[in-house]
C-alpha positions in Angstrom: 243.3 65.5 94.9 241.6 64.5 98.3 238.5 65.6 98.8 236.8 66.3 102.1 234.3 64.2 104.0 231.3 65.2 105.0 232.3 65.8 108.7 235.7 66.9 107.7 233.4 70.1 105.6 231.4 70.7 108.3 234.4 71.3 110.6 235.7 73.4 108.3 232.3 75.6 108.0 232.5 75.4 111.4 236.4 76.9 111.7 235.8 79.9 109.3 232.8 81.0 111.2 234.8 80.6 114.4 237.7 82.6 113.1 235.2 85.5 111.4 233.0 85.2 114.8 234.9 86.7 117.1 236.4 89.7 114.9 233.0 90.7 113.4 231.2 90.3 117.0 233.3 92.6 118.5 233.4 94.9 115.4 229.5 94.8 116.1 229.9 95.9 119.3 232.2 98.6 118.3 229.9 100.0 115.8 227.0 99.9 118.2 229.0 102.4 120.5 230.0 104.0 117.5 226.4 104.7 116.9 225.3 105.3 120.4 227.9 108.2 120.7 226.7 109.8 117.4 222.8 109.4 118.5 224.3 111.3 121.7 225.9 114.3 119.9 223.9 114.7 117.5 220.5 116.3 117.6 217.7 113.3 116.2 217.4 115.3 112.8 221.4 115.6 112.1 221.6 111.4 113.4 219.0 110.3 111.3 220.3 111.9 108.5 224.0 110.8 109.1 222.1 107.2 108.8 220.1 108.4 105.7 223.4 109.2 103.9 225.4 106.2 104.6 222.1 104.3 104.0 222.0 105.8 100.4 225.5 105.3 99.6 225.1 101.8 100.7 221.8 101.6 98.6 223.3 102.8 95.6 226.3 100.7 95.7 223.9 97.3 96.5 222.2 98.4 93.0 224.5 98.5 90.9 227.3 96.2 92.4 227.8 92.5 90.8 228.2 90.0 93.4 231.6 89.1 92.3 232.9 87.2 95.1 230.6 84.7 94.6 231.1 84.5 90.8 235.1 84.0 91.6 234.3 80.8 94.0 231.7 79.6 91.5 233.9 79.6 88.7 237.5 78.9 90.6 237.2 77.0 93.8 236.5 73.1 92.0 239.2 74.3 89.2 241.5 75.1 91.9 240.7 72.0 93.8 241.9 70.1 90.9 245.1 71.8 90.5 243.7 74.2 87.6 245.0 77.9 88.0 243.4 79.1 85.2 239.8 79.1 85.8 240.2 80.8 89.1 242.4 83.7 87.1 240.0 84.2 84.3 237.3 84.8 86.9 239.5 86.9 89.6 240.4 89.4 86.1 236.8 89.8 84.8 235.6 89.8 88.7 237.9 93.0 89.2 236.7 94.5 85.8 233.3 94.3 87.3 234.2 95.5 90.4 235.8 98.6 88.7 233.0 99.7 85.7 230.1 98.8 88.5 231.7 101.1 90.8 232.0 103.7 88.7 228.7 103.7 87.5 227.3 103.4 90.9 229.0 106.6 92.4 227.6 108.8 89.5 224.4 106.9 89.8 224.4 108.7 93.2 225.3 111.7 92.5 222.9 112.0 89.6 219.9 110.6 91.8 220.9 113.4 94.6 221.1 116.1 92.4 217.5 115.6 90.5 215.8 113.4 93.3 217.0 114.4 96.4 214.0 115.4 97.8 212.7 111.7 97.9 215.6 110.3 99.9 214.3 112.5 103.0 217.7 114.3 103.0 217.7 117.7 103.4 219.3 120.3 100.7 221.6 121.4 103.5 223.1 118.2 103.7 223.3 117.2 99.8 226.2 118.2 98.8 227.3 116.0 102.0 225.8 113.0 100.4 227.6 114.0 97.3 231.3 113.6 98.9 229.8 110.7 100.6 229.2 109.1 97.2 232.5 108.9 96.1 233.2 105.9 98.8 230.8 103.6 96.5 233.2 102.3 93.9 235.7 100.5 97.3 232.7 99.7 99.2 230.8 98.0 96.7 234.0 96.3 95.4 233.7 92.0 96.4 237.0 90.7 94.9 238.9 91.2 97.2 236.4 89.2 99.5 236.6 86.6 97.1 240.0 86.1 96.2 241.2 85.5 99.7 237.6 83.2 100.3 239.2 81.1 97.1 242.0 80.5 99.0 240.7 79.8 102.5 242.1 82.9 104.2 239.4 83.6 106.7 241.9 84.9 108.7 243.0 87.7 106.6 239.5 88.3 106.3 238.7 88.6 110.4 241.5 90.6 111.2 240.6 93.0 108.2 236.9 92.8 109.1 238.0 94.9 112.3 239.3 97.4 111.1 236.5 99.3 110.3 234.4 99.5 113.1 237.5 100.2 115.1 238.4 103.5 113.3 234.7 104.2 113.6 234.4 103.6 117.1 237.7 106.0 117.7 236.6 108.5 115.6 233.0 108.8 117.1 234.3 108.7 120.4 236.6 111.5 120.0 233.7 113.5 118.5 231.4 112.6 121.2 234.2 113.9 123.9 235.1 117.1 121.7 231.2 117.6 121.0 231.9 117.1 117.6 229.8 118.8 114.8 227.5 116.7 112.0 230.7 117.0 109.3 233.5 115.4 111.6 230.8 111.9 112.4 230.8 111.9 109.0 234.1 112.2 108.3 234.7 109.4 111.3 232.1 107.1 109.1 234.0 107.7 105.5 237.6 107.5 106.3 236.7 104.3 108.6 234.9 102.4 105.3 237.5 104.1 102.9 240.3 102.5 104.9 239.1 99.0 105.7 237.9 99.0 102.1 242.0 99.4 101.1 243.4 97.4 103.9 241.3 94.0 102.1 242.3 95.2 98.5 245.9 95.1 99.8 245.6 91.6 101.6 244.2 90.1 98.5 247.1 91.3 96.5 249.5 90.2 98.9 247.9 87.0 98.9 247.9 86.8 95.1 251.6 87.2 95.1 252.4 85.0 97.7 250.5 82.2 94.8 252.1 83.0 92.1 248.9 84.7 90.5 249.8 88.5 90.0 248.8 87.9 86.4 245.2 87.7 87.7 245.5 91.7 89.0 244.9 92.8 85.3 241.2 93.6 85.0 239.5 91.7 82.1 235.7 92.8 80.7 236.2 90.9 77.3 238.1 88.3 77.3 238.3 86.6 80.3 234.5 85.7 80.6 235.2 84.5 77.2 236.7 81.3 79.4 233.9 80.6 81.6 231.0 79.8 79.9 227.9 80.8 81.5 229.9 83.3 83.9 227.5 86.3 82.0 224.4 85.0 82.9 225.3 83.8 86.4 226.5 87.6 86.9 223.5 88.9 85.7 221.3 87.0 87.7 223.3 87.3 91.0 223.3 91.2 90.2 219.5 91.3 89.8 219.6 89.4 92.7 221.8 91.9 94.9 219.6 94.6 93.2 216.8 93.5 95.1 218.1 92.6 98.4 219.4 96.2 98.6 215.8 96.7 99.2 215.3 95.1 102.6 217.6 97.1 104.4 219.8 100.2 102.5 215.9 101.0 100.3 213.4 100.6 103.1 214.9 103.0 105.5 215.1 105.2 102.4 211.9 104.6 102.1 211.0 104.9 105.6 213.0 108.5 105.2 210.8 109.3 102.7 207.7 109.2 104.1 208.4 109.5 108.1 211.4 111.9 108.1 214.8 111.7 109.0 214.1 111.6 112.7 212.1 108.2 112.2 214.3 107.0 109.6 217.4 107.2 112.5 215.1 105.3 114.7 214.2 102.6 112.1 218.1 102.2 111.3 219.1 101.6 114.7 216.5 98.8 115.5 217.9 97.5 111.6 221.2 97.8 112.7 220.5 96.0 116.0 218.6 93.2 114.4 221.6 92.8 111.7 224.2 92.6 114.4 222.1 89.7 116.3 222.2 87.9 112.5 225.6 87.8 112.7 226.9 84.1 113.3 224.6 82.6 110.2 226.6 85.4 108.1 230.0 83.7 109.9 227.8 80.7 108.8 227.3 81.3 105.1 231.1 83.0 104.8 232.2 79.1 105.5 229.4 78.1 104.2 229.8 79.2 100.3 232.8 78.0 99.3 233.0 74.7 100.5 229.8 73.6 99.0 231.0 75.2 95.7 233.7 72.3 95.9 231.0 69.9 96.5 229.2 67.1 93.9 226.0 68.5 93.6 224.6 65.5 92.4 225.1 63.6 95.6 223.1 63.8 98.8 226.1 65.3 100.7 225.5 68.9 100.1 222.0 68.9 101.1 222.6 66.7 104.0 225.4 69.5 105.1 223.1 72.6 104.1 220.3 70.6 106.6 222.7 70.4 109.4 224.2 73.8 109.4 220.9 75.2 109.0 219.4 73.7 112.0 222.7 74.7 113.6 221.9 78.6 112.9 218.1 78.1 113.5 218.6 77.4 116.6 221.6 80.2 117.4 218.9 82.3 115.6 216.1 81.0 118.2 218.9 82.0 121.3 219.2 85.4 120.2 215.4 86.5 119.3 214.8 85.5 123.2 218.3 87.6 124.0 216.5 90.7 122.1 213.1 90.4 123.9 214.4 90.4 126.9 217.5 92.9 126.3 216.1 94.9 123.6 214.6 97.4 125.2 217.4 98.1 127.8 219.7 98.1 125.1 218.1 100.8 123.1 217.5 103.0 126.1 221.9 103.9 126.1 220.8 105.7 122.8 218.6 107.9 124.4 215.1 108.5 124.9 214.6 109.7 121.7 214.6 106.8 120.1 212.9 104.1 122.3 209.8 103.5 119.8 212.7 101.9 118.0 212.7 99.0 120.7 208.7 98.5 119.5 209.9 97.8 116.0 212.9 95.7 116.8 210.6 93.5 119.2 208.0 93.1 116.1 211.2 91.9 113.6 213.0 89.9 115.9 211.6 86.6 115.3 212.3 86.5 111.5 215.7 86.1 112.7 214.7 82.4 113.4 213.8 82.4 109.7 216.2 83.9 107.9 219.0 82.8 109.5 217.8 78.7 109.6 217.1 79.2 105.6 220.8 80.7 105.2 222.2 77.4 103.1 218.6 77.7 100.8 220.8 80.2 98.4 223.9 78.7 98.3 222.4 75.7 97.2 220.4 76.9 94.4 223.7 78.6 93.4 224.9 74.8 93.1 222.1 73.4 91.7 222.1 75.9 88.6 219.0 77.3 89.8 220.6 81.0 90.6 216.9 82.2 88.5 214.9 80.7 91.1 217.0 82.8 93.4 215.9 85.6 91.9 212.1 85.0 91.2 212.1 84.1 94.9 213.8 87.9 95.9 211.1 89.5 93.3 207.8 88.4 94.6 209.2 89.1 97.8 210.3 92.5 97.6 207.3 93.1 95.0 205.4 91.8 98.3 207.4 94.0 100.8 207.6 97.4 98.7 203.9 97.2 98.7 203.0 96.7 102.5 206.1 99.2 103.3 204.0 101.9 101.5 200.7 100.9 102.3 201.3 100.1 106.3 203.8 103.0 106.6 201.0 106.0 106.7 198.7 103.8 109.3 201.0 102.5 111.5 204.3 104.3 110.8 207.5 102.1 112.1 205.6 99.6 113.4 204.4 98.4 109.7 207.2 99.1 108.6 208.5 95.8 110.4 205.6 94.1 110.2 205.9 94.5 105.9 209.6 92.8 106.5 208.6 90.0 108.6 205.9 89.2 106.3 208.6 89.5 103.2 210.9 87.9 104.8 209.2 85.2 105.6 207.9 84.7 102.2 211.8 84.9 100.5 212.5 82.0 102.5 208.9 79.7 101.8 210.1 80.3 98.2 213.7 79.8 98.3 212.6 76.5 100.6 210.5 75.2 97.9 212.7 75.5 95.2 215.3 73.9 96.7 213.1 70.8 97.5 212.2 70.7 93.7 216.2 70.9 93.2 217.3 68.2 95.5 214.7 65.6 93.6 216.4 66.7 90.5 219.5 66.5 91.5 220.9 63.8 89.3 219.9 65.9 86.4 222.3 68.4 87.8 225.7 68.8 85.5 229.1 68.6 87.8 230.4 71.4 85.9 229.8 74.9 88.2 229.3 76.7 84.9 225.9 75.7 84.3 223.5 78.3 85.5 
């Protein structure tokens, strides 16, 4: 088996961001009309709740959803490198168990938390039997094997074309509504038949994919058994889960939070300067995509993942650096094609917009503690910072309303990556200590 060189990786990062780029920018671009002809329609109360439902759906599913994908990759991609099928089938069968039982669990999660806390999710009794229907799209959106079996095998161009898809149907949908001056029920309907489909569409390309190598045997879900294979694959679940637990917080729980204690009218406000500031992060997520599962092939012992993380890094710093200059000067115009109900939003999203710089420069600090073994300093990282960004969020949010709201993320954000940066500095002097084997947590 040949392996790659170090330029020869970096290429190849380089390719599957290009091919996911240009899909996912323009699904970005879709979903931001998508959004602009809801905010249009709808009065400010029935748009900010449309967010706050799709938001707790979202939420929900980031709680109780294993990061699976990544466990598939971790567990399969140097296996498959070496011509070893059955690593990467062991972890695609227990990865779609997950998938299936987390699912589950997370749609009547949802429904249970609407039905006896609905009244702290800032979404209105009229509309909670709304968020119930919405709630059975949790067990597709939250599944990640799919993602992962076709990121094994280097199909990011499945992946782009599917990654479409969704904004597409949404931006179709909305549009009609917005012409028709559609009611509440039919953007939502536009928003869960769009997700429900592209959700489908990737399940069915994996399987394809699957057949075309010979692997259908890896369809049959395994809870028991196949983790019984990888050793460590329990613990490296568990801490990615607590891990994806706590991210949910940064986006999907603040603007629950936000909901909570400003209303659905602020909370639609504080979604679309998110949303905005999530589309602009876009090319260090193209970044990472490539990023993840060509360093999971990688000697971790050696200097040439770090030297690689380094470079790509600096790379997205500086794309990250670009666009926070793009959104001061474009930000505000931007917002304005929602309407004028919503340009305090452009306040907030000028406040955030230079943790972009951050965030998306420190993109490689989490794949490499996945490397390194060091998935728990991962997690301690994502704990004091949330602990740290929960706490301003409620204490800034009755002063200063949206505007500490993004002040609490920068701060948190900022922090997650100080952490994660350390942590991977203590890892890279250690790494000769670190075992070859990508079960070692």
């Amino acid at each position: 088996m040949i392996f790659k060189n170090s330029d020869q990786v970096f290429r190849s990062i380089l390719k599957n961001a290009g091919s996911l780029g240009t899909a996912k920018i323009l699904g970005a671009l879709i979903s931001l009309c998508a959004l602009i002809c809801a905010s249009r329609t709808l009065t400010p109360a029935q748009f900010g709740t449309l967010t706050l439902i799709h938001t707790f759906a979202i939420g929900v599913g980031a709680l109780t959803k294993f990061q699976s994908w990544q466990m598939i990759l971790k567990f399969g991609a140097r296996p498959l490198e070496l011509g070893d099928e059955a690593p990467p089938q062991d972890a695609i069968r227990f990865a779609i168990a997950l998938d299936m039982a987390s699912g589950f669990l997370g749609a009547l999660a949802g429904v249970i938390a609407l039905v006896f806390f609905g009244q702290f999710c800032g979404i209105e009794p009229a509309y909670r039997l709304d968020a119930i229907f919405y709630c059975t799209l949790i067990p597709t959106m939250t599944a990640a094997a799919p993602t992962g079996i076709l990121r094994l095998f280097d199909r990011f161009d499945l992946i782009s074309r599917q990654q479409i898809i969704t904004p597409a149907l949404r931006g179709l949908g909305a549009l009609t509504s917005w012409m028709t001056g559609g009611a509440f029920v039919s953007f939502l309907i536009t928003w869960y038949m769009a997700d429900l489909i592209g959700d489908l569409v990737l399940w069915g390309l994996s399987v394809r994919e699957l057949r075309r190598k010979n692997m259908v045997n890896a369809l049959r879900p395994s809870l028991l058994q196949a983790p019984k294979r990888l050793p460590g694959v329990w613990k490296f679940v568990w801490l990615t889960n607590l891990n994806t637990t706590l991210d949910a917080c940064w986006s999907p729980v603040g603007n629950l939070i936000v909901g909570d204690f400003l209303g659905a009218v602020q909370a639609g406000r504080y979604k679309i300067a998110t949303t905005l500031l999530e589309s602009a992060v876009k090319p260090a997520r193209f970044l990472e995509k490539g990023f993840y599962p060509e360093i999971m092939r990688l000697d971790p012992g050696s200097t040439h993942p770090w030297r690689l993380a380094l470079k790509t890094g600096g790379l997205s710093a500086a794309i990250g650096a670009a666009l926070t200059g793009i959104v001061w000067l474009g930000g505000r115009p931007l917002i304005g094609l929602f309407g004028h109900h919503y340009r305090s939003a452009a306040d907030v999203m000028m406040i955030m917009a230079p943790a972009l710089i951050i965030s998306m420069g420190a993109f490689p600090l989490e794949s490499l503690l996945y490397m390194a073994g060091r998935a728990h300093k991962v997690l301690l990282s994502q704990i004091v910072s949330v602990l740290l960004y929960l706490i301003l969020l409620v204490f800034l949010l009755p002063h200063s309303g949206l505007r500490g709201a993004a002040w609490a993320y920068v701060i948190g954000i900022c922090s997650l990556h100080l952490f994660c940066a350390a942590f991977a500095i203590m890892g890279f002097r250690q790494r000769q200590k670190i075992p070859t084997s990508h079960s070692h947590v």
